[in-house]
C-alpha positions as MATLAB code, in Angstrom:
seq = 'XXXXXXXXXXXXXXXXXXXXXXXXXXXXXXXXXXXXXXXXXXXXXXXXXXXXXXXXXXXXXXXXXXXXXXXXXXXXXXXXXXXXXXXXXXXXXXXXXXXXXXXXXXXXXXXXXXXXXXXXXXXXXXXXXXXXXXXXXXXXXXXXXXXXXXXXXXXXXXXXXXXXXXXXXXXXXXXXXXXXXXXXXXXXXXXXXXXXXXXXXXXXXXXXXXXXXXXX';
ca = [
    -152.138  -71.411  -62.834;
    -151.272  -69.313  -65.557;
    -149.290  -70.874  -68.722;
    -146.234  -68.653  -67.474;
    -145.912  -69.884  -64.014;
    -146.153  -73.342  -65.415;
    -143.377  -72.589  -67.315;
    -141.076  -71.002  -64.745;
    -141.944  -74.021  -62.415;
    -140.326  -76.229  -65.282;
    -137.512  -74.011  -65.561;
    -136.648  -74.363  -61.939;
    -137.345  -78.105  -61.923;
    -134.831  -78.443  -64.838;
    -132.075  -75.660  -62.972;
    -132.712  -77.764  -59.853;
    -132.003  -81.287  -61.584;
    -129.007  -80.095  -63.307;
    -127.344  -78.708  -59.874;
    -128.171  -82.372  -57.924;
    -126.529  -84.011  -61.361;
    -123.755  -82.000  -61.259;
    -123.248  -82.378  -57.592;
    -123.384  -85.954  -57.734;
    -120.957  -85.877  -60.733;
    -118.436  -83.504  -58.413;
    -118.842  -85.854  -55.131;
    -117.862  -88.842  -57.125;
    -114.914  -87.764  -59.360;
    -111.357  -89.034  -58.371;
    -108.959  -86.544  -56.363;
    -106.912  -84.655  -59.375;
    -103.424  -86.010  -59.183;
    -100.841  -84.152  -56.914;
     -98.028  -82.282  -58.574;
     -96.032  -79.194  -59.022;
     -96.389  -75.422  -58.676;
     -98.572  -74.752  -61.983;
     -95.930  -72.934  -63.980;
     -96.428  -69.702  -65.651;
     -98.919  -69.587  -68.955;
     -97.424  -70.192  -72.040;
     -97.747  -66.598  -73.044;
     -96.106  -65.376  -70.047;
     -93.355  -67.981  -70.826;
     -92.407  -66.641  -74.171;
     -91.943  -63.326  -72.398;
     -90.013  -64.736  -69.871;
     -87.493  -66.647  -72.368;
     -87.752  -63.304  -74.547;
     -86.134  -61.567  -71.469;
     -83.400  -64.330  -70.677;
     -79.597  -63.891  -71.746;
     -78.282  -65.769  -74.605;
     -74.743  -67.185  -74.284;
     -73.055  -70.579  -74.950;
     -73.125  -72.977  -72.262;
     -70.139  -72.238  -69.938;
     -67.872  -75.249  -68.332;
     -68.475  -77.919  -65.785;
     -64.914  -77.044  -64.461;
     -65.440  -77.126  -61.112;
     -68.714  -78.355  -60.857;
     -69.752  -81.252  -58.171;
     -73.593  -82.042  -56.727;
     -72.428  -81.442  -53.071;
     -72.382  -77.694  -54.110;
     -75.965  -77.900  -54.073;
     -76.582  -79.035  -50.672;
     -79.866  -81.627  -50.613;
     -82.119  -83.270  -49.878;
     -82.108  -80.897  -46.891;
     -84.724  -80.837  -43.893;
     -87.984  -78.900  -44.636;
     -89.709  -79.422  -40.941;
     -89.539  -82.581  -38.383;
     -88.159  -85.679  -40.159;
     -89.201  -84.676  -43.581;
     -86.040  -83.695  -45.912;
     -87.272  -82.415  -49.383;
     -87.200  -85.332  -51.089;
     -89.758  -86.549  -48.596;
     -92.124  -83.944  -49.015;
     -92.136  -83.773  -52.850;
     -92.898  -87.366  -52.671;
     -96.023  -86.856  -50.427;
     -96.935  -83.753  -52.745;
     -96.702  -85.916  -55.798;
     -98.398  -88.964  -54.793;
    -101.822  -90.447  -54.020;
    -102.694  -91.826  -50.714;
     -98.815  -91.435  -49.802;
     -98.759  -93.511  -45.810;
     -94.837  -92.438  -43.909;
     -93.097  -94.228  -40.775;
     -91.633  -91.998  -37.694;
     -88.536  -91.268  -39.774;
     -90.953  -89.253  -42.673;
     -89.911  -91.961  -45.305;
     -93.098  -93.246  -47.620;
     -93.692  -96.831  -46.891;
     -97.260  -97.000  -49.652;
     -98.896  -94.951  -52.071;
     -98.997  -94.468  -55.849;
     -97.135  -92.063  -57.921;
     -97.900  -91.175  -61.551;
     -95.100  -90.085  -63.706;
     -95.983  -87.385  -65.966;
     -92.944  -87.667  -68.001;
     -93.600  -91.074  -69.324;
     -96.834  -92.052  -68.069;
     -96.060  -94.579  -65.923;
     -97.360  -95.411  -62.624;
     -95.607  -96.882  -59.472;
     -96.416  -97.968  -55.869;
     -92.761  -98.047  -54.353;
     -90.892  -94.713  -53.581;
     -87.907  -96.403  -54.161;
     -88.851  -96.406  -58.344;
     -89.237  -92.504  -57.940;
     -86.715  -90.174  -58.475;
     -86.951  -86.392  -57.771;
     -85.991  -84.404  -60.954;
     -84.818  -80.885  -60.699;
     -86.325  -79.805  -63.937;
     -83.450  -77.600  -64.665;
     -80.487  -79.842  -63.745;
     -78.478  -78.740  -61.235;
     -75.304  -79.260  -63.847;
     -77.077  -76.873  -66.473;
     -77.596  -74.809  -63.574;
     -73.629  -74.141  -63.322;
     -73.184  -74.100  -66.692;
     -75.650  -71.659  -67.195;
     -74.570  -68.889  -64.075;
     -75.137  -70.976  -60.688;
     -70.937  -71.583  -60.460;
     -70.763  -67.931  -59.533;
     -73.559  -67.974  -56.675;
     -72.791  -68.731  -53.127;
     -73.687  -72.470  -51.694;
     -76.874  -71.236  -49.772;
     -78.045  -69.788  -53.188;
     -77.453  -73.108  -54.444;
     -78.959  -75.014  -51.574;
     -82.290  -72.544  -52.574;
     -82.112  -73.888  -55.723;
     -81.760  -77.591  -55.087;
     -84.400  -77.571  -53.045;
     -86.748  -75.528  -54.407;
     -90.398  -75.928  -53.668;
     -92.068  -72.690  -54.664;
     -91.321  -73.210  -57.958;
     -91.907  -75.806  -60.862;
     -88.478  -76.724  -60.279;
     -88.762  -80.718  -58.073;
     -91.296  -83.365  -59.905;
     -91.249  -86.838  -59.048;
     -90.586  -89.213  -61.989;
     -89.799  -92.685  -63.255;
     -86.276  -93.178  -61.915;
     -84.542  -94.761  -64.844;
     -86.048  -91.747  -66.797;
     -84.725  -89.274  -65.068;
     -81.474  -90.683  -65.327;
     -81.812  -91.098  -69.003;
     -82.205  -87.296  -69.288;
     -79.072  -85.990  -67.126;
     -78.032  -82.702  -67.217;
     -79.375  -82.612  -70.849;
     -81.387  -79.461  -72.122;
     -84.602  -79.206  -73.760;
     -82.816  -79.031  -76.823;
     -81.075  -82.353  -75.977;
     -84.011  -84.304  -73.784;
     -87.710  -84.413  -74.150;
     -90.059  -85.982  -71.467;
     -91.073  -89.524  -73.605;
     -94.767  -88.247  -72.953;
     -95.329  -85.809  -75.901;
     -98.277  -83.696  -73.806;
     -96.261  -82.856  -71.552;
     -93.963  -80.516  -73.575;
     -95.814  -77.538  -73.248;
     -95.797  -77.902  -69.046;
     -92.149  -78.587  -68.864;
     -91.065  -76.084  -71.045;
     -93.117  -73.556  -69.199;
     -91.751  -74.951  -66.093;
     -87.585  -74.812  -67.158;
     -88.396  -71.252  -68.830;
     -89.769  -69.949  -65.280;
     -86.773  -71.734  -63.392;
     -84.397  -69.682  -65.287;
     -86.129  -66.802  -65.131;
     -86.395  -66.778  -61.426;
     -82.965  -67.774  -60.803;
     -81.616  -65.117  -63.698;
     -79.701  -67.975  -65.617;
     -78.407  -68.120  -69.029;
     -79.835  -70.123  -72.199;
     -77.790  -70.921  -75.045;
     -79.178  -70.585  -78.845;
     -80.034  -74.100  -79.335;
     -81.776  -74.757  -75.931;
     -83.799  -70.827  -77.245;
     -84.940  -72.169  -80.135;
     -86.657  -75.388  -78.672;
     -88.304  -73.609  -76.211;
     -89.203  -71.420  -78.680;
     -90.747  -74.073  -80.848;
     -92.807  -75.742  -77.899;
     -94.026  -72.651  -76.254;
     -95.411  -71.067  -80.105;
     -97.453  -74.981  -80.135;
     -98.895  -74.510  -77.015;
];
């Protein structure tokens, strides 16, 4: 055998080796973690808040959650809150009525990790109060009920509850996720919320985004 087809033997040896590694590497590695619609790139997020209005926040006059009808039946038993919670979880078991009665559910806002449903809250990124400040008091209630319930977009995550309630209605120029790599992801996410739903920003929430999108 010539000193070249020794060679090209080794070469497929090696190329062979490497695939059954990599294979074995791929058939062991954990399920990725469940979770949102991936937002929009970070590039196509600065164009995005480029393009959105700039106003001052308008009033909550008027404003009450049961104008944005949810958790409202997606198919069967299964209302939305339901089915985010099976999106977002691992190994997520339900009863006959569609609630989750095990599983795990990582919270990318803080970290944290938790095995009841009932220490899981479902966040609309953009809260639905900053939604009516920012254009949603002049849609109709089924244009809110869209919104509320939202699972095309990047708009329902589920979180640590007591988090969620520590951010509120607040903007990202008022409220942070606690978990510093996530900034880039949720401000790609509230930038292609408003976007799609044609809402307002004011100057301060702007320049936040602003700031997190240029570090991403």
């Amino acid at each position: 055998m010539s000193a070249a087809s020794v060679y090209a033997r080794r070469i497929a040896t090696l190329a062979a080796s490497a695939a059954l590694t990599v294979t074995g590497l791929l058939a062991t590695a954990p399920a990725a973690q469940a979770s949102p619609p991936t937002p929009v790139s970070a590039a196509t997020a600065r164009t995005y808040l480029a393009a959105l209005t700039v106003q001052p926040a308008g009033s909550t006059t008027g404003y009450s959650r049961t104008l944005f009808p949810h958790w409202i039946t997606q198919s069967g038993t299964c209302n939305t809150r339901e089915v985010v919670l099976k999106r977002d979880g691992v190994n997520v078991t339900t009863d006959s009525s569609c609630a989750a009665t095990s599983g795990s559910w990582y919270s990318e806002y803080d970290g944290a990790t938790w095995s009841l449903a009932s220490d899981v809250d479902i966040d609309h990124v953009v809260p639905l109060a900053e939604a009516w400040r920012s254009g949603a008091n002049s849609w109709t209630t089924a244009q809110r009920q869209d919104f509320a319930n939202d699972l095309t977009r990047p708009q329902l995550i589920a979180v640590t509850d007591n988090v969620n309630q520590a951010k509120g209605d607040k903007d990202p120029a008022q409220w942070l996720p606690p978990r510093t790599a996530y900034h880039c992801t949720y401000a790609r996410m509230w930038v292609q919320v408003k976007y799609s739903y044609d809402l307002t920003v004011d100057s301060a929430e702007k320049s936040a985004l602003q700031s997190i999108l240029n570090g991403c």
